[in-house]
N, C-alpha and C positions, 0 to 999 in steps of 0.2 A: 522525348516528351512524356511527361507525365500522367499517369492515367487520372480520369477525372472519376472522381469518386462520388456514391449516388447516398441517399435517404438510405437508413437499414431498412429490409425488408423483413416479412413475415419469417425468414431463414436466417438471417442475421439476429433478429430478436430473441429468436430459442437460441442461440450459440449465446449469446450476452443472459441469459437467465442462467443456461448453463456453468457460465464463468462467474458470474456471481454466486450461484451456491458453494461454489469449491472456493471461492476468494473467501465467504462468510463463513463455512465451517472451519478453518485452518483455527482460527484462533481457539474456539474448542477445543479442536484436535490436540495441539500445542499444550495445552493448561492439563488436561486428560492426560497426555502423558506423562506429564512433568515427575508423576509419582516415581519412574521408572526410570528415565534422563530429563537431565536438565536439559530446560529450555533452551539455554545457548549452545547447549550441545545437540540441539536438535536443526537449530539453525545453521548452523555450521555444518553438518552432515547434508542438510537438502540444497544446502548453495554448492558443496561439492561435490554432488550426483550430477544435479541439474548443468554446473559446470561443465562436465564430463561430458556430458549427452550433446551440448551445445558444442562442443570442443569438435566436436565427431562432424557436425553439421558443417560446419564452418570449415572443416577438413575434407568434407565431401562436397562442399561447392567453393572452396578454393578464395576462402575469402580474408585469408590474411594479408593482403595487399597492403591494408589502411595501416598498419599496427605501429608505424615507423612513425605516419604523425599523429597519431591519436593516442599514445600512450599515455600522455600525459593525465589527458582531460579522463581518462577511463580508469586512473589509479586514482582520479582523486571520486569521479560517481562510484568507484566498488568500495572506497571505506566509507563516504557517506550509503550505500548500502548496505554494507555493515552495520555502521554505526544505528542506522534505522531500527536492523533486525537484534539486535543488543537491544536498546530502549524496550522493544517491543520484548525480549524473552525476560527483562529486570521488570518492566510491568507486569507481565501477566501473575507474577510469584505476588503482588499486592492487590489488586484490582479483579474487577471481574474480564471473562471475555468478552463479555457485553460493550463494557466500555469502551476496551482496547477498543474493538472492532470499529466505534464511532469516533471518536479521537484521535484513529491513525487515517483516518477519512478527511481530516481536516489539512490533509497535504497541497491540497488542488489552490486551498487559500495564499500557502506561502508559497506556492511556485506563481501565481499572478503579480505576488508583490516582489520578487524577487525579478520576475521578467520586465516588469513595470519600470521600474529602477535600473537595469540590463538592456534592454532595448526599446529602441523609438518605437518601434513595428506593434509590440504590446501594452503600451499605454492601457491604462482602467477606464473603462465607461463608468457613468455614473451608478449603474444598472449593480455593477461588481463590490463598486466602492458598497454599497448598501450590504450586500450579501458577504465583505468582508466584515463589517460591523455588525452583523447578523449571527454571524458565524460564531464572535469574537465574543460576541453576550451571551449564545449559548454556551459556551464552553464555562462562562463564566458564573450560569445559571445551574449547569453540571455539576461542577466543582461547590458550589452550596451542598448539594447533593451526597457531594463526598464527605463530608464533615459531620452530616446529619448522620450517616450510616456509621461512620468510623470516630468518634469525636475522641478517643483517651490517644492515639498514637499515630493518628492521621495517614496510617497505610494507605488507604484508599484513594485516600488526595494524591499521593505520592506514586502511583501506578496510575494513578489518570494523568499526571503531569508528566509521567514516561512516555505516555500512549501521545503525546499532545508533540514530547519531541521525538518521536519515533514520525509522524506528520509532518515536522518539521525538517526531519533527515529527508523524507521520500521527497518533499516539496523541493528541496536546494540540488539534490539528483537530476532534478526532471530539469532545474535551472544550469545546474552545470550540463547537461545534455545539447539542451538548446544553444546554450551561448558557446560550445566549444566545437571542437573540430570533427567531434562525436554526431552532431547532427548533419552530416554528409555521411557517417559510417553508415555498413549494414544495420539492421535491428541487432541479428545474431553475435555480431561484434563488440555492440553496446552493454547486449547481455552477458556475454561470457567476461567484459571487462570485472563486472558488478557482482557476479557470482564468482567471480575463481578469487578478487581480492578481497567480496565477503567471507567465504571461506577461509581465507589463511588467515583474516584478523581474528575473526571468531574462536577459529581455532585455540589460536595464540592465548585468547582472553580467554576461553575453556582451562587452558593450559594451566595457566598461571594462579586462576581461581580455582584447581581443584578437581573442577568439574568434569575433566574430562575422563574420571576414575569412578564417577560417579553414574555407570550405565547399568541397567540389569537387563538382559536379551530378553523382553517378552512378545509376546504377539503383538502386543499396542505400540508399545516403542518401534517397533519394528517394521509394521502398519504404518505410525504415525510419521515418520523420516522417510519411507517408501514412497508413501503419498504425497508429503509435500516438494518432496525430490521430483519426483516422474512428472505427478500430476497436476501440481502446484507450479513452483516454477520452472516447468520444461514444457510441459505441455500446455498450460492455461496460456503461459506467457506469449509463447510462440504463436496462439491463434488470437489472441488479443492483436499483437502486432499483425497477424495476417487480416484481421478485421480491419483495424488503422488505412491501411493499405487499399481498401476498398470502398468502405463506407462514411461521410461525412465524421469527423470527428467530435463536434460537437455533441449531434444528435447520437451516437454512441454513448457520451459520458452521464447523458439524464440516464440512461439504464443501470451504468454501473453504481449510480448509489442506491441501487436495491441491495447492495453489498453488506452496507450495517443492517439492513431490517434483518437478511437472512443472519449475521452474526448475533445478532442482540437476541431473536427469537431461537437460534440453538444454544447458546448461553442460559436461556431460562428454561428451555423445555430439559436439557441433557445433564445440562448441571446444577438446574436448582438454582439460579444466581439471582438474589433478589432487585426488584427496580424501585427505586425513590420517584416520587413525582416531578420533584429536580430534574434529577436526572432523564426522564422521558420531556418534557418539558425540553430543557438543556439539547439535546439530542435532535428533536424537532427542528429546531431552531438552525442547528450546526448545518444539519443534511440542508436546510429550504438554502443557507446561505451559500451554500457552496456549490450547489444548483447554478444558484445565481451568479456567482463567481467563474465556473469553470461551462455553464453553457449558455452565456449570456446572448447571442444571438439565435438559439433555440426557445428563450424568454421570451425574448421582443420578438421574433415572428409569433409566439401565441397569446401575446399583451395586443399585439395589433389585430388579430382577429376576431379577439373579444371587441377592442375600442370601436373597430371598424363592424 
């Protein structure tokens, strides 16, 4: 029997403020280094720590049972894992991390539309459809944003439209999860599928582009793979799912989009990265929509407390 899971409380709330500051500074982090490794070699490095550490877990509670039927579904969520964390290290080198941080936020939108279409069980309320269209105008009130800033070579548009299919990668993840034989596995299983076969693509693309000749050992580089190795996706990850497991889900996801405020605001405090009104505007919009979208029955119980 399943354990019933409750409202977060006053200790679940600090753990979720917690995990969204280290979710919103990565993208800094990542851009900051870049001077020293490339991006996708930074990516590639932290999905093969994090792998590693998961590897060890999963080896010490003996959870390789699943592996024979779930292969499948877990080679195809770790290249769209990959492919995520690509989109995201080819935008950051155009775009600010400001951006990224809000644009890769808009995942939550195409995993509703993806399930919607995938199963009877997630049909869209009207409530979502609105916040998908919400979402859909900010992005599009954004990307104004990008033009006005960048108008001779459109970089800028062109790293926000990375960050949008980097959103789009996480979103078809979360659906291939669901609708595969992945959603009976462990968490730990799902994750080490997503990190050991983001790693070796990444890798690969490192390889081939170059990149992978392109490192200088400094304390930030070093720092920067460290952290999002251990801390990022091994440790964040792991008490996010331990949260999952305990506290309503929905009422969990209004907190995690504190995620872009904290990204957009170390973006401009750390790095100087300018904001258009567009684009706060644009942003606005994205975050209320996807609110809407991904905790829609957290809405409507506080739509009816007002009415009522």
């Amino acid at each position: 029997m399943s354990a019933v899971r409750k409202n977060p409380d006053a200790f679940a709330l600090q753990v979720m403020l917690g995990l969204c500051l280290v979710w919103g500074c990565q993208q800094v982090l990542i851009k900051s280094a870049a001077v020293d490794i490339a991006p996708v070699m930074q990516a590639a490095l932290r999905s093969g720590i994090a792998a590693v550490l998961v590897g060890l877990i999963i080896c010490w509670r003996g959870g390789w049972a699943q592996v024979g039927t779930t292969w499948r579904g877990g080679l195809l969520a770790g290249s769209l894992f990959g492919l995520e964390f690509l989109f995201i290290a080819e935008g950051l080198k155009l775009t600010s991390a400001a951006h990224m941080s809000v644009f890769l936020y808009t995942a939550p939108v195409f995993t509703a539309l993806g399930l919607h279409f995938m199963l009877p069980t997630e049909r869209l309320r009207w409530l979502q459809w609105m916040g998908i269209l919400l979402a859909f105008a900010g992005i599009a009130t954004a990307f104004a944003g990008g033009l006005q800033l960048d108008q001779i070579d459109g970089r800028t548009l062109l790293g926000d439209a990375f960050g949008v299919l980097a959103g789009l990668a996480w979103g078809a993840t979360t659906v291939v999860v669901r609708g595969s034989r992945l959603s009976e596995a462990p968490a730990t299983l799902t994750l080490f599928y997503q990190l050991m076969v983001g790693f070796v693509g990444l890798l690969a693309i490192a390889l081939l582009t170059g990149h992978i000749g392109m490192v200088r050992v400094t304390p930030l580089a070093i720092g920067s793979v460290l952290f999002q190795g251990i801390v990022v996706s091994f440790v964040s990850y792991l008490t996010w799912f331990w949260l999952l497991r305990k506290y309503l889900a929905s009422n969990l996801a209004v907190f995690s989009f504190i995620t872009p405020l904290f990204g957009v605001t170390f973006g401009v405090l750390l790095l100087d990265e300018p904001l258009s009104v567009n684009f706060v505007l644009g942003a606005v919009m994205v975050l209320f929509g996807v609110i809407l979208v991904s905790a829609e029955p957290w809405v409507r119980k506080q739509l009816r407390k007002v009415v009522g």
